[in-house]
C-alpha positions as CSV (number, residue, x, y, z in Angstrom):
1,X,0.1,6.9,4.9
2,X,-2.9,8.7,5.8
3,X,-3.7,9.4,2.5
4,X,-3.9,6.0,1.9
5,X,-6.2,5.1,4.6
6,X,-8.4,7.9,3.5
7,X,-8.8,7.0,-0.2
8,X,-9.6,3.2,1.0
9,X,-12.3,4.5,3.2
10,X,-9.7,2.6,5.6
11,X,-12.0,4.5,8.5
12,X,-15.0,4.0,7.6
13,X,-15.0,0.4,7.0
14,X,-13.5,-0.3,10.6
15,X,-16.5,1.2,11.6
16,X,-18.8,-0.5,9.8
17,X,-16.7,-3.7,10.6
18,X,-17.0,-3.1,14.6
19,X,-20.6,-2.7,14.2
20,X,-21.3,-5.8,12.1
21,X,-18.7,-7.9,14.8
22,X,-20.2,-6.4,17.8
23,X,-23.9,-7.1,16.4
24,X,-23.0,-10.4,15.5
25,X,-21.4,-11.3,18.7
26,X,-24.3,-9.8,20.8
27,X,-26.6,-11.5,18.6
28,X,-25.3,-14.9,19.3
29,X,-24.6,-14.2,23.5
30,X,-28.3,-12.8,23.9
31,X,-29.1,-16.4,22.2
32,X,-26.8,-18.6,24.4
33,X,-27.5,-16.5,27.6
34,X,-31.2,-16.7,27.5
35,X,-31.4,-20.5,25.7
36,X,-33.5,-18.5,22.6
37,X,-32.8,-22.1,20.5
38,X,-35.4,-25.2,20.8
39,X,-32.8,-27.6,21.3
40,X,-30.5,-26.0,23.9
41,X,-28.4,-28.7,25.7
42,X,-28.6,-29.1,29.3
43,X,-25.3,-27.8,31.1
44,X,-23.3,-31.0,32.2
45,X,-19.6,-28.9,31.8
46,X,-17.8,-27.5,34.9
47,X,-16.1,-24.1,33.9
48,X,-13.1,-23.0,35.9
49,X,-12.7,-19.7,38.0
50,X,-16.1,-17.7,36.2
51,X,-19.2,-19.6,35.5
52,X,-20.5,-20.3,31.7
53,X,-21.8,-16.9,31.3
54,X,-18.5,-14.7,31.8
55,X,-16.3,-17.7,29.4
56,X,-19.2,-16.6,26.6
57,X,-18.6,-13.1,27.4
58,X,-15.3,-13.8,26.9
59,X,-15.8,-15.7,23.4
60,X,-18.3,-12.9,22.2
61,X,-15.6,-10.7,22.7
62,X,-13.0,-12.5,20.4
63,X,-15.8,-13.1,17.9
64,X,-16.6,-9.3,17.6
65,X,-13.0,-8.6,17.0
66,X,-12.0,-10.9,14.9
67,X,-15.2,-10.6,12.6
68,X,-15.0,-6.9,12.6
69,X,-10.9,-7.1,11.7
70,X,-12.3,-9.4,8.7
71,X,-15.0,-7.0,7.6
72,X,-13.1,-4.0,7.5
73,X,-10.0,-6.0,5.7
74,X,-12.8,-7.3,3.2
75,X,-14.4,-3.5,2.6
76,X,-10.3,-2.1,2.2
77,X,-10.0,-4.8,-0.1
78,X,-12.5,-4.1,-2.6
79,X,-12.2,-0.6,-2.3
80,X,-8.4,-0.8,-3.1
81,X,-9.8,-3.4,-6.3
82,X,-11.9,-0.2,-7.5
83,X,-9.5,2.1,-6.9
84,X,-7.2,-0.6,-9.1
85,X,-9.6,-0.3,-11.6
86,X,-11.0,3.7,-11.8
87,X,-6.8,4.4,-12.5
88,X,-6.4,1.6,-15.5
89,X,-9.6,3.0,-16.8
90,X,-8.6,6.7,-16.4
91,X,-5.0,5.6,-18.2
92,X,-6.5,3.2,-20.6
93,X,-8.4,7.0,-22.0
Protein backbone atom coordinates (compact mmCIF):
# COMPACT_ATOMS: atom_id res chain seq x y z
CA UNK A 1 0.00 0.00 0.00
CA UNK A 2 2.74 2.32 0.63
CA UNK A 3 4.03 1.84 -2.57
CA UNK A 4 1.08 3.02 -3.89
CA UNK A 5 0.92 6.12 -2.12
CA UNK A 6 4.47 6.76 -2.97
CA UNK A 7 4.26 6.37 -6.85
CA UNK A 8 0.97 8.82 -6.66
CA UNK A 9 2.94 11.42 -4.97
CA UNK A 10 -0.04 10.46 -2.50
CA UNK A 11 2.21 12.68 0.19
CA UNK A 12 3.02 15.26 -1.47
CA UNK A 13 -0.09 16.31 -2.91
CA UNK A 14 -1.80 16.30 0.71
CA UNK A 15 0.68 18.70 1.30
CA UNK A 16 0.22 20.92 -1.29
CA UNK A 17 -3.56 20.35 -0.78
CA UNK A 18 -3.39 21.57 3.16
CA UNK A 19 -1.55 24.54 2.01
CA UNK A 20 -3.85 25.58 -0.83
CA UNK A 21 -7.07 24.86 1.83
CA UNK A 22 -5.48 26.56 4.65
CA UNK A 23 -4.46 29.69 2.37
CA UNK A 24 -7.81 29.77 1.00
CA UNK A 25 -9.56 29.54 4.14
CA UNK A 26 -7.33 32.28 5.77
CA UNK A 27 -7.63 34.29 2.85
CA UNK A 28 -11.38 34.50 3.06
CA UNK A 29 -11.53 34.88 7.38
CA UNK A 30 -8.79 37.81 7.15
CA UNK A 31 -11.61 39.28 4.55
CA UNK A 32 -14.76 38.62 6.77
CA UNK A 33 -12.91 39.46 10.03
CA UNK A 34 -11.59 42.80 9.07
CA UNK A 35 -14.76 43.78 6.44
CA UNK A 36 -11.79 44.06 3.51
CA UNK A 37 -15.10 44.02 0.83
CA UNK A 38 -16.95 47.54 -0.11
CA UNK A 39 -20.19 46.19 0.48
CA UNK A 40 -19.93 44.42 3.77
CA UNK A 41 -23.44 43.99 5.35
CA UNK A 42 -24.14 45.41 8.60
CA UNK A 43 -24.50 42.57 11.38
CA UNK A 44 -28.27 42.23 12.17
CA UNK A 45 -27.85 38.07 13.18
CA UNK A 46 -27.62 36.90 16.82
CA UNK A 47 -25.05 33.92 16.99
CA UNK A 48 -25.56 31.43 19.84
CA UNK A 49 -22.92 30.61 22.59
CA UNK A 50 -19.54 32.38 20.57
CA UNK A 51 -19.92 35.51 18.78
CA UNK A 52 -19.66 35.87 14.71
CA UNK A 53 -15.92 35.70 14.81
CA UNK A 54 -15.38 32.11 16.51
CA UNK A 55 -18.64 30.49 14.03
CA UNK A 56 -16.19 31.85 11.03
CA UNK A 57 -13.34 30.35 12.68
CA UNK A 58 -15.23 27.53 12.84
CA UNK A 59 -16.31 27.60 8.93
CA UNK A 60 -12.62 28.47 7.84
CA UNK A 61 -11.86 25.43 9.46
CA UNK A 62 -14.24 23.03 7.44
CA UNK A 63 -13.37 25.04 4.31
CA UNK A 64 -9.53 24.35 4.67
CA UNK A 65 -10.29 20.65 5.09
CA UNK A 66 -12.50 20.02 2.82
CA UNK A 67 -10.76 22.05 -0.04
CA UNK A 68 -7.48 20.56 0.83
CA UNK A 69 -9.18 16.69 0.83
CA UNK A 70 -10.33 17.94 -2.77
CA UNK A 71 -6.99 19.14 -3.91
CA UNK A 72 -4.94 16.30 -2.91
CA UNK A 73 -7.82 13.71 -4.37
CA UNK A 74 -7.58 15.91 -7.62
CA UNK A 75 -3.38 15.84 -7.79
CA UNK A 76 -3.73 11.64 -6.89
CA UNK A 77 -6.06 11.59 -9.57
CA UNK A 78 -4.15 12.82 -12.40
CA UNK A 79 -1.13 11.49 -11.26
CA UNK A 80 -2.74 7.91 -11.24
CA UNK A 81 -4.19 9.07 -15.10
CA UNK A 82 -0.27 9.53 -16.07
CA UNK A 83 0.85 6.76 -14.36
CA UNK A 84 -2.35 5.00 -16.52
CA UNK A 85 -0.76 6.30 -19.39
CA UNK A 86 3.40 6.01 -19.09
CA UNK A 87 2.44 1.89 -18.60
CA UNK A 88 0.09 1.58 -21.93
CA UNK A 89 2.84 3.52 -23.62
CA UNK A 90 5.72 1.45 -22.19
CA UNK A 91 3.50 -1.81 -23.32
CA UNK A 92 2.22 -0.42 -26.48
CA UNK A 93 6.53 -0.48 -27.43
Amino acid sequence: MLVLLESLAFYRNVRIGAVVGASVALALYLVRTFELLPWALVEVREYPLFGPDVWFLLLAFVLAATLGLLVAILLTVVAAIRGVRDVKREAGD
